[in-house]
C-alpha positions in Angstrom: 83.7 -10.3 -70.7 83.3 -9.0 -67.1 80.5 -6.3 -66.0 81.5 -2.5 -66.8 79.5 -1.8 -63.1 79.1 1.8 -64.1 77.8 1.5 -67.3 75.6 -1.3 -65.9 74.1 0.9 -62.8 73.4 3.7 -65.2 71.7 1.1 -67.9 69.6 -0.5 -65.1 68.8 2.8 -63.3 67.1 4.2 -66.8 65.3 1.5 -67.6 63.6 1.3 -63.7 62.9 4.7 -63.1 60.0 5.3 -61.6 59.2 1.6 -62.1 57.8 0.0 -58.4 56.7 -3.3 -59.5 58.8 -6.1 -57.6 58.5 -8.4 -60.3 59.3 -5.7 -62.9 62.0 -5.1 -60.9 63.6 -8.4 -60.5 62.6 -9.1 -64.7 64.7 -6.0 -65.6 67.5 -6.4 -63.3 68.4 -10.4 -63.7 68.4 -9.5 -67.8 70.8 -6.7 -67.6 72.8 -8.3 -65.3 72.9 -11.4 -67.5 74.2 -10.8 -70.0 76.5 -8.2 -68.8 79.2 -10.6 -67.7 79.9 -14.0 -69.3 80.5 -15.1 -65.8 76.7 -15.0 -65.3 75.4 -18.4 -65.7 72.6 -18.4 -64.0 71.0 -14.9 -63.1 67.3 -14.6 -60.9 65.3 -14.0 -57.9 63.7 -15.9 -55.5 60.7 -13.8 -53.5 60.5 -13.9 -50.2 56.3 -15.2 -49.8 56.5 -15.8 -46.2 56.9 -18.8 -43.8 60.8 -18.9 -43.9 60.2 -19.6 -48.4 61.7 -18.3 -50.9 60.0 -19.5 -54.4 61.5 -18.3 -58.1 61.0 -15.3 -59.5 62.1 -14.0 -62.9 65.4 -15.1 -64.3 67.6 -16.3 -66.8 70.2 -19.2 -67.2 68.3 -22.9 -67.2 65.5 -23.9 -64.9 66.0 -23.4 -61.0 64.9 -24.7 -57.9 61.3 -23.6 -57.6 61.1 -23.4 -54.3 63.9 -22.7 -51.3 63.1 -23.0 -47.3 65.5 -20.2 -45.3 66.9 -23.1 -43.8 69.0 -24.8 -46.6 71.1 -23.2 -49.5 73.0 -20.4 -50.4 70.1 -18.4 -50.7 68.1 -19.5 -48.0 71.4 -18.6 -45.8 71.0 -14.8 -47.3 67.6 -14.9 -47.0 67.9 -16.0 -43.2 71.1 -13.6 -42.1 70.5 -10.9 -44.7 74.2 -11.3 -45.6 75.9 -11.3 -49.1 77.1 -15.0 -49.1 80.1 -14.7 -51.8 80.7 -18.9 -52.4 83.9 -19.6 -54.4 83.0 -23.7 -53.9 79.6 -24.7 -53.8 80.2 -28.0 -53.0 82.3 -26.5 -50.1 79.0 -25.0 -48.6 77.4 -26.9 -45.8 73.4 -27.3 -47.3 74.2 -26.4 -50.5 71.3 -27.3 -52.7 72.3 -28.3 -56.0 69.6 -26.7 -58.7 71.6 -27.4 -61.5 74.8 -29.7 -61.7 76.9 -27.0 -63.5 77.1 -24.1 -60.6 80.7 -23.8 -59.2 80.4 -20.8 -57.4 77.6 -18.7 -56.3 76.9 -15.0 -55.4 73.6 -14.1 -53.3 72.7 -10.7 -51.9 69.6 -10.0 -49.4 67.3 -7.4 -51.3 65.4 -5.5 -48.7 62.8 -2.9 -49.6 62.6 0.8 -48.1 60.6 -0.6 -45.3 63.1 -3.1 -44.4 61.1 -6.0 -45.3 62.9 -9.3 -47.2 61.3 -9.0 -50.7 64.0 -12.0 -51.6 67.3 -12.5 -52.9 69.6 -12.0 -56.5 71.3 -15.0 -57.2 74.0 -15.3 -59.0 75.4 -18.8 -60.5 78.6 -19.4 -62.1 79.5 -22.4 -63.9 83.8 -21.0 -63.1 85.0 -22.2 -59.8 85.8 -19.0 -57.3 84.1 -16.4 -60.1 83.1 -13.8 -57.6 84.6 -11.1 -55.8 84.0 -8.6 -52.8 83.9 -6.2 -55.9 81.2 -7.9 -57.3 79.3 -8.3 -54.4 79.6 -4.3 -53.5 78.6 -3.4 -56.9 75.8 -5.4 -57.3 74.2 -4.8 -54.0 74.9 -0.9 -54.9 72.8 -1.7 -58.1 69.8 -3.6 -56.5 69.5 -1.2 -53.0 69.2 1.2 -55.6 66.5 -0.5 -57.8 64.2 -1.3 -54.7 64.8 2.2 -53.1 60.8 2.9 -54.1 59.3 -0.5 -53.2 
């Protein structure tokens, strides 16, 4: 099963109206997402608290890395350029930190508040070598930038 992206913006949209609680947010957003695709294997946020760190946030999948410096990772490369990073081979990444043993691919977009301040990043784990695409990737980031348009 792969994500209907418009049913899935529309779901997500109603259930965070009005809502401007990051970690609201982040709890709504990595459950819909979840289980909308069986691609998803491990879904979440990691906040942005300051000093180049990300640390988790709400999720779902197994346990993650608890806490991620800019300077290493997947996510701490979108945290640090602000850029989708869309990884078909993890173990291909340079600094790729291994959270849990069964990620193949990876998915990880910026999300920036109305302000244009970091709040953190979405990661997105898949246990399928090359599971991601630039579809994905503009889809989703259509989904959170509208999410976090309030905060």
């Amino acid at each position: 099963m792969t994500a209907d992206y418009t049913m899935l913006a529309k779901t997500i949209a109603s259930l965070t109206e009005g809502e401007t609680d990051e970690v609201s947010l982040m709890a709504t957003v990595a459950c819909e997402l979840h289980h909308a695709d069986g691609r998803f294997d491990w879904t979440g946020f990691y906040r942005n608290v300051g000093n180049d760190t990300l640390k988790i946030g709400p999720y779902q999948g197994g346990h993650g890395c608890l806490t991620i410096p800019f300077s290493k990772g997947v996510c701490g490369a979108a945290a640090r350029t602000r850029e989708v990073q869309l990884v078909p081979d993890v173990d291909a990444f340079p600094g790729h930190i291994a959270c849990a043993s069964s990620t193949k691919s990876e998915l990880v977009l910026p999300v920036i508040s109305k302000g244009d301040r970091l709040i953190g990043v979405l990661d997105i784990d898949s246990d399928q070598p090359n599971a991601f695409t630039e579809t994905d990737a503009k889809e989703i980031a259509e989904i959170t930038a509208a999410v976090f348009a309030l905060v």
